[in-house]
C-alpha positions as CSV (number, residue, x, y, z in Angstrom):
1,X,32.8,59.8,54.0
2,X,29.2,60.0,53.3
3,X,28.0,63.2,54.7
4,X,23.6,64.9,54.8
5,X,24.6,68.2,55.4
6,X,21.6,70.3,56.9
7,X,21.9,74.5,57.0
8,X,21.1,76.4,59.5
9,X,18.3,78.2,56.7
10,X,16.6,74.8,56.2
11,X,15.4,74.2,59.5
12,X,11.1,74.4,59.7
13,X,10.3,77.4,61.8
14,X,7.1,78.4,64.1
15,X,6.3,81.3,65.6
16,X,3.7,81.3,68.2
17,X,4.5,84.5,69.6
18,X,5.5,83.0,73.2
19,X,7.5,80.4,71.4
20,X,10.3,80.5,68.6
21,X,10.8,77.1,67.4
22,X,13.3,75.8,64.8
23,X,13.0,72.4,64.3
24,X,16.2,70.1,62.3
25,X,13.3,67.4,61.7
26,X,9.5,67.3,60.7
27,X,7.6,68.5,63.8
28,X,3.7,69.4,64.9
29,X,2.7,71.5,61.9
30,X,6.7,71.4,60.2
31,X,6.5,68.2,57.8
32,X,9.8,67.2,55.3
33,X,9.4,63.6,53.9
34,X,12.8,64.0,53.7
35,X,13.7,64.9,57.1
36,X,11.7,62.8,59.5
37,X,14.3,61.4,61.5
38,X,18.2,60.9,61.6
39,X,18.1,56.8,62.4
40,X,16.9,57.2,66.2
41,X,16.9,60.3,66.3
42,X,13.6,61.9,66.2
43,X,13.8,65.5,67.2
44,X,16.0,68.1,67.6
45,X,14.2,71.4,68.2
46,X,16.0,74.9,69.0
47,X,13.1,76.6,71.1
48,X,13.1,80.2,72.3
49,X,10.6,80.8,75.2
50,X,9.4,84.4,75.7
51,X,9.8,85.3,79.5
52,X,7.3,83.8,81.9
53,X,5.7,81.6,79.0
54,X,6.3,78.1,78.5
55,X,4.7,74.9,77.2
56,X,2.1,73.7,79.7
57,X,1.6,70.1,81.1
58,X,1.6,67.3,78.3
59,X,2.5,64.0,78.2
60,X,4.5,61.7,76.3
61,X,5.5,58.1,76.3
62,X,8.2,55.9,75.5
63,X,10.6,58.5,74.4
64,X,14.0,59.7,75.6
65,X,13.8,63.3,76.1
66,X,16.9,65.2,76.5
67,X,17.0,68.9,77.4
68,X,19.8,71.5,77.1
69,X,19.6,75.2,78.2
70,X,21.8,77.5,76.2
71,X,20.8,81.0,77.2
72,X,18.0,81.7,80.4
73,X,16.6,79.2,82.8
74,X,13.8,76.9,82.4
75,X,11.8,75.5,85.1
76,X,10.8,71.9,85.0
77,X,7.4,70.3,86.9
78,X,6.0,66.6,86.6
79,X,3.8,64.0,87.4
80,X,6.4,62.2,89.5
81,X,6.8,65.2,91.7
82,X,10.0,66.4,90.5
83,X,10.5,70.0,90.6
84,X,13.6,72.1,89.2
85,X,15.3,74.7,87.4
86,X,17.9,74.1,84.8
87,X,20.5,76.2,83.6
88,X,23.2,76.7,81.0
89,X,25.9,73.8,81.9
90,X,22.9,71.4,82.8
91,X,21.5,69.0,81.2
92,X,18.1,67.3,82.0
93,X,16.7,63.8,80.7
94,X,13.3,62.2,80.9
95,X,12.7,58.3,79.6
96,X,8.9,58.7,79.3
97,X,8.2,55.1,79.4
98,X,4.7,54.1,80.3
99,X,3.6,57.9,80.0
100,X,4.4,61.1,82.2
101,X,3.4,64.4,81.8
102,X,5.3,67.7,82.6
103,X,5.3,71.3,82.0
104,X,8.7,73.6,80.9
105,X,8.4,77.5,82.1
106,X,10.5,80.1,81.7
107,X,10.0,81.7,85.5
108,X,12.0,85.1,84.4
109,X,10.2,87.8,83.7
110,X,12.6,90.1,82.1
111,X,15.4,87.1,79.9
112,X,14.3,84.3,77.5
113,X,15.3,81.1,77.4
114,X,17.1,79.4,74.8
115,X,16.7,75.5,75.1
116,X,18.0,72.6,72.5
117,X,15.1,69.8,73.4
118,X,16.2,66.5,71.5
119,X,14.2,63.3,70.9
120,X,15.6,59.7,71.0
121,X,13.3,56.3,70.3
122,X,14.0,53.6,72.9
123,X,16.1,50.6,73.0
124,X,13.1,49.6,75.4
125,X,9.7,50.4,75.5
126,X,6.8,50.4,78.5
127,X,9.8,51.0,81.0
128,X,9.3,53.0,84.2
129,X,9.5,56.5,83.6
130,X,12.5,58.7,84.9
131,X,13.9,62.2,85.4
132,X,17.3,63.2,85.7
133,X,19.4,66.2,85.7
134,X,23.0,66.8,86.2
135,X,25.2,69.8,85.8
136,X,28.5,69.4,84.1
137,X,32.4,71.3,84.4
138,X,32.2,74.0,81.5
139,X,36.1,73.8,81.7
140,X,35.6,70.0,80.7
141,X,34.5,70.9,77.0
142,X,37.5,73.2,75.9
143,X,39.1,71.7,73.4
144,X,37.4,68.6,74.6
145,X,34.4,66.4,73.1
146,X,32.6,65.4,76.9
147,X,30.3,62.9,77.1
148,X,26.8,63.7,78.8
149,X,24.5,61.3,77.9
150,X,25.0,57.5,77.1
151,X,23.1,54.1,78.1
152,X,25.9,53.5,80.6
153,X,24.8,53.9,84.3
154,X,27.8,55.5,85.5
155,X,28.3,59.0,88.0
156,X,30.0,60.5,84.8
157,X,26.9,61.1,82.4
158,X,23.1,60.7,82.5
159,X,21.5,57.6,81.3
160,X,18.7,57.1,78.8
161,X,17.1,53.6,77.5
162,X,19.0,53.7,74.0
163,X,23.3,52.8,72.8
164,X,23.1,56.3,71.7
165,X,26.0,58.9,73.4
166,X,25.5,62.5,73.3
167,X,28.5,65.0,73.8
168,X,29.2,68.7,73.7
169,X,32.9,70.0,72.5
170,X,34.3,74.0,72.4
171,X,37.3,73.9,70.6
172,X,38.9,77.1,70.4
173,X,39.9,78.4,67.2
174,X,42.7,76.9,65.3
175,X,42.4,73.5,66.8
176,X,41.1,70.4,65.7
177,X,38.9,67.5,67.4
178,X,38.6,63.9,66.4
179,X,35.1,62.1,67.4
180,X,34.7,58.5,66.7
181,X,31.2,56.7,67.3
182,X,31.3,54.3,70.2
183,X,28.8,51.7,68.6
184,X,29.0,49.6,65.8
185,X,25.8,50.2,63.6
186,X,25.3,54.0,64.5
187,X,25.7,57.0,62.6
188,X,26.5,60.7,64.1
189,X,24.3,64.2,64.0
190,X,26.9,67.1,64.3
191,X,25.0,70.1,65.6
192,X,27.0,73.7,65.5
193,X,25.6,75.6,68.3
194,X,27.8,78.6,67.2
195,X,31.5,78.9,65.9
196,X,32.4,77.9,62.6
197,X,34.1,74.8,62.2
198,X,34.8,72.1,58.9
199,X,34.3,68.9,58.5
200,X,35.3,67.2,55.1
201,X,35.0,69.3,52.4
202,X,31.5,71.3,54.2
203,X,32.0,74.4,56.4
204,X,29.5,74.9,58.8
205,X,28.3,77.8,60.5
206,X,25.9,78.5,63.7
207,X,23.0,76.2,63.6
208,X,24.4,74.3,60.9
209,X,24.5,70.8,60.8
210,X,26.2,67.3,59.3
211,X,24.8,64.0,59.1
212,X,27.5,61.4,58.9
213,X,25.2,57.8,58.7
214,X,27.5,55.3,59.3
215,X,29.7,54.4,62.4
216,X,33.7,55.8,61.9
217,X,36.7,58.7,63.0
218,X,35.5,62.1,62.1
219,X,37.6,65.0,62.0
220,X,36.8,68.5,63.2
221,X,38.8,71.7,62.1
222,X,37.7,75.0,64.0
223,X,38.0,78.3,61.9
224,X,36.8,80.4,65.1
225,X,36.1,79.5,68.9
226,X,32.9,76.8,68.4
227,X,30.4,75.0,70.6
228,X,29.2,71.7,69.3
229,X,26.7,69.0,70.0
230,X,27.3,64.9,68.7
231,X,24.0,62.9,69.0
232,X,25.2,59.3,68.1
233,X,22.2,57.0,67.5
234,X,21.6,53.9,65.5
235,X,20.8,54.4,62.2
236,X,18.1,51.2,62.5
């Protein structure tokens, strides 16, 4: 199994003093020719927002945006007149489509906010934009690899213009998990949030991550109690 395995170390890094960024791929000032994207998968940023800071209105277009809070609350405002806060065990998406602007806030004033923010190209551009948020059973990912996100429009998972399926898992130590990608063509980004878990012949640690670019069964051994992203895109 051919395997890009990313540390944890290697991630570009910004401090803006409000903001903590790490990002997996090239991003505003952060630029490795070698790590633009992961097939459609653009972005994957690990932002930590500095109580009642955040990143003011901007806009975007024709992206799928997908937002995951892993510590503290963020607070969500756009040009559609949606108007929320999102919480660890949500999970918010935006297709930007024709162009929508929003603003992210961290409305504490005492906690930060620890968010995952992940970038997908379109299967479809110039669409209608969209917002959607949906908070899912944190009993569901125990020893479980749950779906949140695919390009089916169903009451189980939040849909975004792209074949592309997003899922979180926590196995607990000792176990082991099996993912295998849904789509012929795609390739999977395994993100360790924290835990310690091996795949193949790499052990991974928190923020570490594997690239595995072509479609297949991958196995997951857990060393110690993990929490772990999948971002299956298409590698073209």
């Amino acid at each position: 199994m051919k395997t890009i395995y990313h540390s944890a170390s290697s991630r570009g890094y910004a401090d803006h003093g409000w903001l903590q960024a790490r990002h997996s791929f090239s991003f505003a000032d952060y630029y490795n020719p070698e790590r633009i994207h992961f097939g459609k998968l653009r972005v994957l940023n690990d932002d930590i927002v500095a109580p009642g800071r955040g990143f003011g209105t901007h806009p975007h277009d024709n992206m799928e945006i997908i937002t995951i809070p892993l510590r503290g609350s963020l607070e969500h405002r756009d040009n559609m007149g949606n108007g929320s806060v999102i919480s660890p065990g949500e999970v918010q998406v935006m297709s930007a489509g024709t162009g929508i602007t929003h603003s992210e806030y961290n409305p504490s004033d005492t906690t930060e906010v620890n968010l995952l923010q992940i970038w997908i190209y379109p299967e479809k551009t110039n669409v209608e934009p969209r917002y959607d948020q949906r908070r899912f059973d944190p009993a569901a990912l125990t020893d479980n690899i749950r779906v949140i996100v695919n390009n089916r429009e169903d009451a189980n998972s939040l849909f975004i213009h792209q074949k592309a399926v997003i899922s979180l898992g926590k196995p607990s130590k000792g176990t082991e998990l099996e993912y295998k990608t849904e789509y012929p063509g795609n390739g999977v980004y395994i993100f360790l949030i924290d835990g310690r878990i091996a795949i193949g012949q790499e052990s991974l640690s928190e923020r570490d991550a594997i690239g595995v670019p072509e479609p297949g069964t991958i196995n997951i051994r857990t060393m110690e109690d993990a929490h772990v992203l999948f971002i299956e895109v298409p590698m073209n």
